[in-house]
One Martini backbone bead per residue (centre of mass of N, CA, C, O) as a GRO file, in nm:
protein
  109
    1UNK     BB    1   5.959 -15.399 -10.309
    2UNK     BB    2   5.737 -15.390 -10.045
    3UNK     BB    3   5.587 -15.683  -9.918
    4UNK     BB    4   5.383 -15.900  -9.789
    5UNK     BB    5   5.486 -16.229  -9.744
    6UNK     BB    6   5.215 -16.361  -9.698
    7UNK     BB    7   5.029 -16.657  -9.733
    8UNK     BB    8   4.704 -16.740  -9.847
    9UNK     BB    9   4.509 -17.021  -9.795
   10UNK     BB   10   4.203 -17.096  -9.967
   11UNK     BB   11   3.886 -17.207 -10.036
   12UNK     BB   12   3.763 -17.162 -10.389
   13UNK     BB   13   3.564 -17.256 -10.640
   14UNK     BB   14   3.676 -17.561 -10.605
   15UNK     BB   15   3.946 -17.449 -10.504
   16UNK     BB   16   4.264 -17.398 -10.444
   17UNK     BB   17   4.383 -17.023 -10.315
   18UNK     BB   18   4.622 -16.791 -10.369
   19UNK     BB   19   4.742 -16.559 -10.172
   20UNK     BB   20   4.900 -16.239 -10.223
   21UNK     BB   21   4.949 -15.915 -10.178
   22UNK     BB   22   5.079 -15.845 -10.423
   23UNK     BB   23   4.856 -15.908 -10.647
   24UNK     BB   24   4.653 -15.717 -10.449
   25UNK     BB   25   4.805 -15.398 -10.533
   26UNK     BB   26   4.741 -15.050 -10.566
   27UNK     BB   27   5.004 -15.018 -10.712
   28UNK     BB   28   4.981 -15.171 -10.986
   29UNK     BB   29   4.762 -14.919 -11.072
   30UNK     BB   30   4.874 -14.615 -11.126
   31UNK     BB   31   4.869 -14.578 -11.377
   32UNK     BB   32   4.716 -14.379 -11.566
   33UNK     BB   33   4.597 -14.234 -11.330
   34UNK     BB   34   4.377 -13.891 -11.236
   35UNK     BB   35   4.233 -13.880 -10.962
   36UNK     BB   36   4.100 -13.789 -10.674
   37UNK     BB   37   4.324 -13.847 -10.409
   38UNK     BB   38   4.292 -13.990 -10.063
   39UNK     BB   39   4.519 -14.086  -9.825
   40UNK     BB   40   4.405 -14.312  -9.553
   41UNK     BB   41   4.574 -14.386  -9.230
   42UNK     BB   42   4.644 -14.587  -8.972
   43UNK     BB   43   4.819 -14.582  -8.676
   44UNK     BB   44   4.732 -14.889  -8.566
   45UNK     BB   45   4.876 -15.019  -8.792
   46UNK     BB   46   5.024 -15.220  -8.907
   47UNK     BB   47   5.323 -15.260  -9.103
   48UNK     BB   48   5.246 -15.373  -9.334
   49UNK     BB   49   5.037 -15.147  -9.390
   50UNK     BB   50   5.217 -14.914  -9.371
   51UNK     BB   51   5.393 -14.960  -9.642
   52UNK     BB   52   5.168 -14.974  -9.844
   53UNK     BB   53   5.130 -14.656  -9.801
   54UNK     BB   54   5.413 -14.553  -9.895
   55UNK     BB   55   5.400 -14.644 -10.133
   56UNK     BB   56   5.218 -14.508 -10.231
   57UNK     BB   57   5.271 -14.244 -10.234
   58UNK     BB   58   5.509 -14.263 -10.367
   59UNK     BB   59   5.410 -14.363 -10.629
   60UNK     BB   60   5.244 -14.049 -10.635
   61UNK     BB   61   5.439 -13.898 -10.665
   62UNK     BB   62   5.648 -13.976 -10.920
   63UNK     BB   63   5.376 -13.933 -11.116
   64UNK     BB   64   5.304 -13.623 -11.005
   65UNK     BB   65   5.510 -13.442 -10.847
   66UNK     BB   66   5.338 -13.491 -10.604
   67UNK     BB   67   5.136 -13.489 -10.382
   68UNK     BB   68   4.891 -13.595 -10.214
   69UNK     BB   69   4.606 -13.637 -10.000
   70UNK     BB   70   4.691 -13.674  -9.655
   71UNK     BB   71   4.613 -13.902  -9.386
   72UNK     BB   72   4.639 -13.984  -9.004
   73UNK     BB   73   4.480 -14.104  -8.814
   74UNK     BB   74   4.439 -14.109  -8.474
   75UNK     BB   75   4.355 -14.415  -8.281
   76UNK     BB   76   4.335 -14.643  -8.536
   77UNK     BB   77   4.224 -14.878  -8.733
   78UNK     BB   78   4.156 -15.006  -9.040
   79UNK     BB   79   3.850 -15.085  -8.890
   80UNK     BB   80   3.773 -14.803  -8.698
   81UNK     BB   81   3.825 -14.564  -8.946
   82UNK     BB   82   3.527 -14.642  -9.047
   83UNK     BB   83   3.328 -14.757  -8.781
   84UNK     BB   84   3.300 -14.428  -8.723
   85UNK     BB   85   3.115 -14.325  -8.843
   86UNK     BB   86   2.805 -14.165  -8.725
   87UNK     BB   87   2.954 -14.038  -8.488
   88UNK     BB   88   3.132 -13.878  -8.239
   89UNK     BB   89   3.363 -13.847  -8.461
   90UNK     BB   90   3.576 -13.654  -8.647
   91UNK     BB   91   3.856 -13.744  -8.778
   92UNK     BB   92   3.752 -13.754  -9.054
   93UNK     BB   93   3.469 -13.652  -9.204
   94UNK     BB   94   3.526 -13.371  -9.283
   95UNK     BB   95   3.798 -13.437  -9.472
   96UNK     BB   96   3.619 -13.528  -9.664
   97UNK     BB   97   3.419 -13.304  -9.720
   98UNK     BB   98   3.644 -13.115  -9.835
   99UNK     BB   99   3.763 -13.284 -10.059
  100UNK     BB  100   3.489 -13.330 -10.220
  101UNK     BB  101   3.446 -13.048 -10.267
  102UNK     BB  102   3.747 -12.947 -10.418
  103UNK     BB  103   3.656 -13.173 -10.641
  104UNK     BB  104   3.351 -13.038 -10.737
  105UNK     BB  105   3.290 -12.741 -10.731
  106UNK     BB  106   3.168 -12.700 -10.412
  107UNK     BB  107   3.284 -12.487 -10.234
  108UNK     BB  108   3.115 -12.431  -9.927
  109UNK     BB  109   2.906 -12.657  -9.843
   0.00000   0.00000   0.00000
């Protein structure tokens, strides 16, 4: 399994604390979840951020034998793509409204 191998150290709650991606990705909690998920992930995304969603996507497919709901913006990075809400953007908010109508029993509100 591929994670980003960078090690981020810094100082929390008095003492000195290791980040390193493998401890927080959301790929080790899949197991048990079934909940409706759409996985979004920016076209402009490093390397690095863009395999942790490849991995992710597949094993939920691996889990679920099928696919999730996926989008790639285009044109966006990790920030920029929350960063346009409420904007004249729509890459993304419809898709989430849809999203979220098909999975709540409201279809075509």
């Amino acid at each position: 399994m591929y994670f980003y191998s960078a090690t981020v150290v810094y100082f929390c709650s008095g003492e000195w604390c290791v980040f390193t991606p493998a401890l927080t990705s959301s790929i080790r909690n899949l197991p048990g979840r079934k909940i409706p998920l759409f996985v979004v992930y920016a076209e402009l995304d490093p390397a690095p951020i863009q395999a942790q969603n490849m991995l992710l996507i597949e094993g939920l497919f691996k889990r679920d034998k099928m696919l999730p709901t996926i989008k790639q913006v285009l044109g966006h990075n990790h920030i920029s793509i929350t960063m346009h809400f409420n904007t004249k953007d729509l890459s993304l908010g419809p898709d989430i409204l849809a999203f979220i109508a098909t999975h709540s029993g409201r279809r075509g509100r």
